[in-house]
C-alpha positions in Angstrom: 116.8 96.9 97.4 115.8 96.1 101.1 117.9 98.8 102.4 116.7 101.2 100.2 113.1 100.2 101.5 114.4 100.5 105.2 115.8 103.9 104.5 112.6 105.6 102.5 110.6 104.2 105.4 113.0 105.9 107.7 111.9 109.2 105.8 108.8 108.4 105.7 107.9 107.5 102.1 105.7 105.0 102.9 104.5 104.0 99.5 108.0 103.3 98.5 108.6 101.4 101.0 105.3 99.0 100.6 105.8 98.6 96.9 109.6 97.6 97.4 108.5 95.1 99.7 105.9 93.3 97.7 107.5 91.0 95.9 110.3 90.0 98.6 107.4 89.3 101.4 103.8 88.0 99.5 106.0 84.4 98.5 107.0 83.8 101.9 110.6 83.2 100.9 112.0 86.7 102.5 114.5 84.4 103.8 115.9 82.6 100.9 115.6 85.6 98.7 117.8 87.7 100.8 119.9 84.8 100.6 120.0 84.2 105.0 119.2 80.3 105.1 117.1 78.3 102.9 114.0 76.5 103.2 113.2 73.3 103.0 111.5 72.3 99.8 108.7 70.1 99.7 108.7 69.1 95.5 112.2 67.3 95.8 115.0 67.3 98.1 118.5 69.0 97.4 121.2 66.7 95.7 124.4 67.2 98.6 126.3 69.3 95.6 123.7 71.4 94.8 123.2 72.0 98.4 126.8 72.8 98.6 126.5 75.6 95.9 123.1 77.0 97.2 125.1 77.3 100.9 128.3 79.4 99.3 125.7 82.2 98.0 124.4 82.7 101.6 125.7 85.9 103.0 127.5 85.8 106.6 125.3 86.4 109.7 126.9 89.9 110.5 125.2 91.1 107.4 121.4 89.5 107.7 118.8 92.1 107.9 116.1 91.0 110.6 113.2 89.4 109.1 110.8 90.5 111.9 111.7 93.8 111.3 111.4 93.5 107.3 107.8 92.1 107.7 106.9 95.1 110.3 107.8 97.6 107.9 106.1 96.2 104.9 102.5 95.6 107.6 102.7 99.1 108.8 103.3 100.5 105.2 100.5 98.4 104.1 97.8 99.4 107.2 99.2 103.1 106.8 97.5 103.0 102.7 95.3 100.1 103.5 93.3 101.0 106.1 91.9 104.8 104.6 91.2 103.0 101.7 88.9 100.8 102.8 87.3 103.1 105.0 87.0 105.0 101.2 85.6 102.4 99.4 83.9 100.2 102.0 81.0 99.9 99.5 82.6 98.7 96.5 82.1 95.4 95.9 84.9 96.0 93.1 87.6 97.4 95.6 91.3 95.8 94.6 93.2 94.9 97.3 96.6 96.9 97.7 98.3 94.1 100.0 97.1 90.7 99.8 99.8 89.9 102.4 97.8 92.7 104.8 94.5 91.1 104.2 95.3 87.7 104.4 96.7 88.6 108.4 93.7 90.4 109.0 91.4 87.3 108.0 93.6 84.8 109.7 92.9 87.0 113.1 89.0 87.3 112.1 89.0 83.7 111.9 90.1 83.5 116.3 87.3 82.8 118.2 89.0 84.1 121.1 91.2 87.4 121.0 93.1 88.3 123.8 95.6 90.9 124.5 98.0 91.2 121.3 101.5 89.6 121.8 103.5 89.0 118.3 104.2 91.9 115.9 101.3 90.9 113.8 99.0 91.0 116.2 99.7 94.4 117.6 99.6 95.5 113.8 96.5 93.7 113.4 94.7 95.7 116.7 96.5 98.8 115.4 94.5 98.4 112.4 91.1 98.1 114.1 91.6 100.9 115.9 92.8 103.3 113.0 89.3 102.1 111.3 87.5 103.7 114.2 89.8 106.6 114.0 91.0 106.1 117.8 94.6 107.3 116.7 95.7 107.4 120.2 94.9 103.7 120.3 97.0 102.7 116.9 99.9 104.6 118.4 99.7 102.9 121.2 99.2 99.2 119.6 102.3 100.3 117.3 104.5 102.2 119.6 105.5 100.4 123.1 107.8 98.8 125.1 107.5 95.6 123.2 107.5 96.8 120.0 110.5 98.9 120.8 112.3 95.8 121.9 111.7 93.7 118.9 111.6 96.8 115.5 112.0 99.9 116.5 115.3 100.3 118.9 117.0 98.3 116.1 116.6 101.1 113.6 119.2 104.0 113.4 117.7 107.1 114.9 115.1 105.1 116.2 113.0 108.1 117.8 113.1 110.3 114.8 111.6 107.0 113.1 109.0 106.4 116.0 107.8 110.2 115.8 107.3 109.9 112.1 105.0 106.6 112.6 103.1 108.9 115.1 102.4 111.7 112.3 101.6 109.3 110.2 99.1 107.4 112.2 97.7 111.0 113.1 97.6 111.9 109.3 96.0 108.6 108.4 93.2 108.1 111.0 92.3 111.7 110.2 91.6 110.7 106.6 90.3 107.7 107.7 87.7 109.3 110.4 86.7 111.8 107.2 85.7 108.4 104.8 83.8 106.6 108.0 82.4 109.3 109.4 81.7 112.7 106.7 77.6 111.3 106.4 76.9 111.7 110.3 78.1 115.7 109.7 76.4 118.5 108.8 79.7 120.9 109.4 82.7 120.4 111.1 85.6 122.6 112.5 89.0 122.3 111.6 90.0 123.5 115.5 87.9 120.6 116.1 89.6 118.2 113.8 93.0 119.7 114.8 91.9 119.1 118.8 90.9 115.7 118.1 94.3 114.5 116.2 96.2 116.6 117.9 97.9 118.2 114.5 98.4 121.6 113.3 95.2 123.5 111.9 97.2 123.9 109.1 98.2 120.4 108.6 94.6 119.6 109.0 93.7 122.2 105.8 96.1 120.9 104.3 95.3 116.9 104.4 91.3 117.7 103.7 92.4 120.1 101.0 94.3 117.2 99.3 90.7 114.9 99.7 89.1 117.5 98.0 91.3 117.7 95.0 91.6 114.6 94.2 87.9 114.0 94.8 88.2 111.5 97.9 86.1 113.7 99.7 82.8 115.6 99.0 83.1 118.8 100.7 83.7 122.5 100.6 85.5 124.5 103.5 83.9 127.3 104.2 85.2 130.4 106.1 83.4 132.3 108.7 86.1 135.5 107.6 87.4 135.5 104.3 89.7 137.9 102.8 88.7 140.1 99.8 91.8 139.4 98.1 92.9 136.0 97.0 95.8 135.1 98.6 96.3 132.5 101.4 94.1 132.4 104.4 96.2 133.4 107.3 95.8 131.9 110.5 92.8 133.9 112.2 90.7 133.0 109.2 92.3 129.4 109.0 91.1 128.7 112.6 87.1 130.4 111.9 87.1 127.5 109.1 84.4 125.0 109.0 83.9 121.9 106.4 80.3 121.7 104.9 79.5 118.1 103.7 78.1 118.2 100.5 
């Protein structure tokens, strides 16, 4: 089940990946449910034979799977969905929680009086997430995707730059929406070109994400465009880049 996680995160499902993930990491027994050691337990001790048994259904070292690594991909799936929805719904007193895992890190590092430079995984997760609320995507990569990050997740995935670029495009995709839900009420109209400069994606990613927000009613807006075709087919890519977004 964990691999499969691993590998839809790889291809960058991820959703998959988060909800695969929630049950192994919100006990806090990742370790003795992936069967790699086993934790002390507080209740009662372990008769020697049942500790006995309990040590034969361990699986050798060659095959662990990192913890570190596990909890990474489960915090950056979570910030990935977390984060634009709470920039969504930032007024709802009735908002559910996706991760209560994600939240419960991000109150822990509210709670620091001081706050330096980040220096675990969680921490860099946790200043990645900050950033993305602002929208500063550049930022969140940068929190997400350095040398010590490399050195502790990423290099130990297969194909580990095709795995980094697809974090990027996602943090891209993400602070865009993200930047929409914070900031749509300060605009009047915005370009796509602007958008597309700002996040540094493809105008017609850009159509494509806001188009999404607008079907599924996430966002209240109309594009409007400057040269429109008489005919209804596609807009092609000289109208595509006259486009503005009108907030409703």
């Amino acid at each position: 089940m964990v691999q499969l996680c691993l590998c839809s995160f790889r291809q960058g499902m991820t959703k998959d990946a988060h909800n695969a993930l929630v049950d192994i990491q919100s006990g806090g027994r990742a370790k003795e449910l992936l069967a790699q050691g086993l934790l002390l337990q507080r209740q009662h001790e372990r008769i020697p034979e049942q500790e006995k048994i309990e040590k034969r259904r361990l699986l050798p070292y060659h095959m662990h799977i990192n913890l570190e690594l596990l909890e990474c991909v489960y915090l950056v799936s979570a910030m990935l969905m977390e984060i634009p929805y709470m920039a969504a719904y930032e007024m709802d007193a009735r908002r559910r929680m996706i991760s209560k895992n994600f939240h419960h890190v991000l109150r822990m590092s509210e709670r620091q009086t001081l706050t330096g430079p980040p220096e675990s995984m969680r921490e860099h997760i946790v200043a990645a997430s900050k950033a993305m609320k602002t929208g500063d995507w550049k930022a969140c990569k940068n929190f997400i995707i350095n040398d010590k990050m490399n050195s502790k997740v990423w290099d130990l995935f297969q194909n580990n730059d095709e795995v980094r670029d697809m974090i990027v495009c996602k943090i891209q995709e993400e602070s865009l929406r993200t930047y929409l839900f914070t900031y749509s009420s300060v605009y009047d109209t915005l370009s796509l070109v602007t958008l597309a400069d700002m996040f540094e994606l493809d105008v017609y990613k850009v159509h494509s994400i806001i188009s999404k927000m607008i079907i599924n009613e996430e966002l209240m807006v109309h594009v409007m465009a400057l040269r429109c075709s008489s005919t209804k087919r596609a807009l092609d890519r000289s109208e595509i880049i006259k486009c503005s977004i009108h907030m409703s």
